[in-house]
C-alpha positions, -999 to +999 in steps of 0.1 A: -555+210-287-532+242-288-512+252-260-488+284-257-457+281-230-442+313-224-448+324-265-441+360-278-441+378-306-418+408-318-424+430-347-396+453-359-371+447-326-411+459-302-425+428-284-465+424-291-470+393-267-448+378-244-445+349-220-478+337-234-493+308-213-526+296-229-541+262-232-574+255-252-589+217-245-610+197-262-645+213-262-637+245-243-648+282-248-631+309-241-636+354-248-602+368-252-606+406-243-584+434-241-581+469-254-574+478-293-537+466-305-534+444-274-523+421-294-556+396-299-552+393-333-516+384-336-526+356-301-550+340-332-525+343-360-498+323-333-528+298-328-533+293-365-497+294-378-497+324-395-472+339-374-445+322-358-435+327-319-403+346-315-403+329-283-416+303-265-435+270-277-467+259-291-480+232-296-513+225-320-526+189-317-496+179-301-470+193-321-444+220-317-449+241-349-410+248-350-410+210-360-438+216-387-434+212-423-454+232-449-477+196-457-479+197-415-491+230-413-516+229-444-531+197-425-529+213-398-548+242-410-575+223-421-584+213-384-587+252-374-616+274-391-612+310-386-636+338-392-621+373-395-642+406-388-630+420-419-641+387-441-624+388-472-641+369-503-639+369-543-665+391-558-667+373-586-675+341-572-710+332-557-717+327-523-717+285-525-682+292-545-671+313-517-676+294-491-661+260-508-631+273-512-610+260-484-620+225-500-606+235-536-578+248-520-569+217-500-577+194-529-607+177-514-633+165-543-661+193-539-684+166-543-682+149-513-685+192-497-716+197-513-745+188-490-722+195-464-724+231-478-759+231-484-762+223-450-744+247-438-760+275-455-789+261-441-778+263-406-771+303-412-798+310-428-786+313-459-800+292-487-820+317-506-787+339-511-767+308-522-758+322-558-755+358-545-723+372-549-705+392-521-713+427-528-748+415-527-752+407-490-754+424-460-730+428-432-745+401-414-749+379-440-714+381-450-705+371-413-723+342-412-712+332-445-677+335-434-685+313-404-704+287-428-667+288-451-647+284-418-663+252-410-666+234-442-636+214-432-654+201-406-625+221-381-622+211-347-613+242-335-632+276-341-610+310-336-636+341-340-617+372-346-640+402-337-666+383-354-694+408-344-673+440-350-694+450-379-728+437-373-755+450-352-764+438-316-792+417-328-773+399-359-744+395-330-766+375-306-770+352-332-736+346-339-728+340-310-755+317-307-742+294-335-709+299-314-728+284-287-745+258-306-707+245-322-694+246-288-723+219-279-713+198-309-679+195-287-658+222-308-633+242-288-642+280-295-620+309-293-634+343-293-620+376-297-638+405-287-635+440-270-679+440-267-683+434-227-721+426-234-721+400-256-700+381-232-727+390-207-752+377-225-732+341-228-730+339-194-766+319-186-757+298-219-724+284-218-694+274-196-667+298-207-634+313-195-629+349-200-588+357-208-576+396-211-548+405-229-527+428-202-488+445-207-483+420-232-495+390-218-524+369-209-545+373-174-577+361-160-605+382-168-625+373-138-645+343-131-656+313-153-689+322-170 
């Protein structure tokens, strides 16, 4: 579904990633680890097309994304959901707006988004706080709201940045379980994380590949989970 060959990055003449080999199939999970500015979160941006490889290829669903137009990449886009750890939303705008937004933005009629929303909320735990508006939820809350608004495009590929970073362990072991649970539904995840434990505690509940981000490129981070 999106495979790097030998992709890097450079930023002001420095490279950030290079000869990137990384290939995520249909269904698979995988923890991408590696120490602060390793360069994780520009690996998610490549995967998602908001940076572009200085080097290299990828392809996403088959396509190089030199080739790409910007109607190709915005439909593109709409097969990836991505949940930042620093979850941006409008704080003026109520939860159920928030987390519809990638349809109004892609011109879908909301309509048809609604109980697919609903459900959704449902799924986080988060119907009672559906009018709330941003500043009024908690850390966790917010996190699983910004999971609910990565995947009301129906994606079928789930990048986590971090997505635990500013939760606490228990609200993290249930993210990761709705990870878990989307993984089972057959949709290929894509985790980064620096938190050692809470790849230990996927190990009894799913098959999962554990990559680490070393001297600018991509090694095995020991054995399949």
């Amino acid at each position: 579904m999106i495979e790097l060959k030998r992709a890097g990055f450079s930023y002001g003449g420095g490279a950030i990633l290079a000869d990137v080999d990384l290939h995520l199939t249909k269904g698979s999970f995988h923890f991408l680890t590696g120490p602060s500015g390793s360069g994780k979160s520009t690996l998610m941006k490549l995967c998602y097309q908001a940076l572009f490889p200085s080097a290299g290829t990828i392809k996403v669903f088959g396509k190089d994304v030199r080739a790409m137009t910007h109607d190709d990449i915005a439909i593109i886009r709409r097969r990836i959901g991505v949940v930042h750890q620093d979850c941006q939303f409008l704080d003026h705008l109520s939860l159920a707006e928030n987390v519809l937004m990638p349809s109004q933005v892609s011109g879908r009629d909301l309509n048809d988004d609604l109980q697919n929303m609903n459900q959704l909320l449902n799924w986080v735990g988060l119907t009672k706080q559906i009018n709330a508006l941003p500043p009024q939820l908690s850390g966790g809350e917010r996190q699983r709201a910004a999971l609910a608004r990565a995947l009301i495009l129906s994606p079928d590929v789930i990048l986590a940045d971090e997505p635990t970073g500013n939760v606490d362990w228990e609200m993290g072991q249930k993210l990761l379980s709705l990870l878990i649970e989307l993984n089972k539904m057959g949709k290929t995840i894509l985790i980064a994380t620096h938190d050692m434990n809470l790849i230990r505690v996927a190990k009894p509940q799913v098959a999962a590949r554990v990559l680490r981000i070393q001297d600018k490129r991509i090694v095995s981070g020991g054995a399949d989970l």
